[in-house]
N, C-alpha and C positions, 0 to 999 in steps of 0.2 A: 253359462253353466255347461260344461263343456260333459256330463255326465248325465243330463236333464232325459236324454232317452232310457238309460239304463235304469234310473231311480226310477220315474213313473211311469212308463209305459211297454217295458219289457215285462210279456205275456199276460200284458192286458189289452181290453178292448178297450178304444179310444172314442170318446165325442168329443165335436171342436163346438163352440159357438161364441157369441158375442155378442152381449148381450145392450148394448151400447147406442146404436138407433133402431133394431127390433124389437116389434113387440114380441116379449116373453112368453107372455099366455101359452103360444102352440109350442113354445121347448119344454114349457112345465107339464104339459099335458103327455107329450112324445114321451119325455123321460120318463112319468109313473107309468103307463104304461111297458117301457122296457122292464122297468126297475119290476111291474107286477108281472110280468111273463116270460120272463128268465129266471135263473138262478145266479143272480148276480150277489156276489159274498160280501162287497163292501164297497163303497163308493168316497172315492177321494176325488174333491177338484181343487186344480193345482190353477193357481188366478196368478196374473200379476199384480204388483204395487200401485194399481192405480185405484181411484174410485169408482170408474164403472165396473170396473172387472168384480167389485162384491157382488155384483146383481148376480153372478152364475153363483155364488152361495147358497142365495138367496134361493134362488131356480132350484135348485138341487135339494135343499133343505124341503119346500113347499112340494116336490114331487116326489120324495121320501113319500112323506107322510099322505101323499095323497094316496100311493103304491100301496099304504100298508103293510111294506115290510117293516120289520127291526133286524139290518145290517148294520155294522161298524160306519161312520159316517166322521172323514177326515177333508180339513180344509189344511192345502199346503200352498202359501206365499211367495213367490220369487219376486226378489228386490229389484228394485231400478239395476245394482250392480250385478243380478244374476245369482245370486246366493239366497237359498233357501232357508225357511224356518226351521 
């Protein structure tokens, strides 16, 4: 995806993780906390087509709600061939 910096991360701020042999626990934690001590306006994570990769949905979903904001909350998919939802 030869345009993948421009769509998602052009003048945002970025977290990387992987969720895949860590445990979660302290990214869920880390993240309500950002998501409750900034002014963060929406949160999109962009996962690849695999099965682990939902866990950062998941991660993300469960630190929403822990933040207690109500932002815009988007999951965006890149396929095996690189092409988005």
């Amino acid at each position: 995806m030869p345009d993948f910096h421009e769509r998602f991360l052009d003048g945002k701020t970025v977290a990387v993780a992987c969720p895949k042999l860590d445990d979660t626990q302290p990214y869920v934690g880390k993240l309500a906390e950002i998501l409750a001590a900034n002014d963060v306006r929406s949160l999109t994570v962009a996962i690849m087509e695999v099965p682990c990769c939902g866990g950062l949905e998941r991660i993300a979903r469960e630190a929403l709600r822990i933040s207690g904001r109500a932002i815009p909350f988007q999951t965006r998919i890149v396929s095996l061939r690189g092409e988005t939802d």
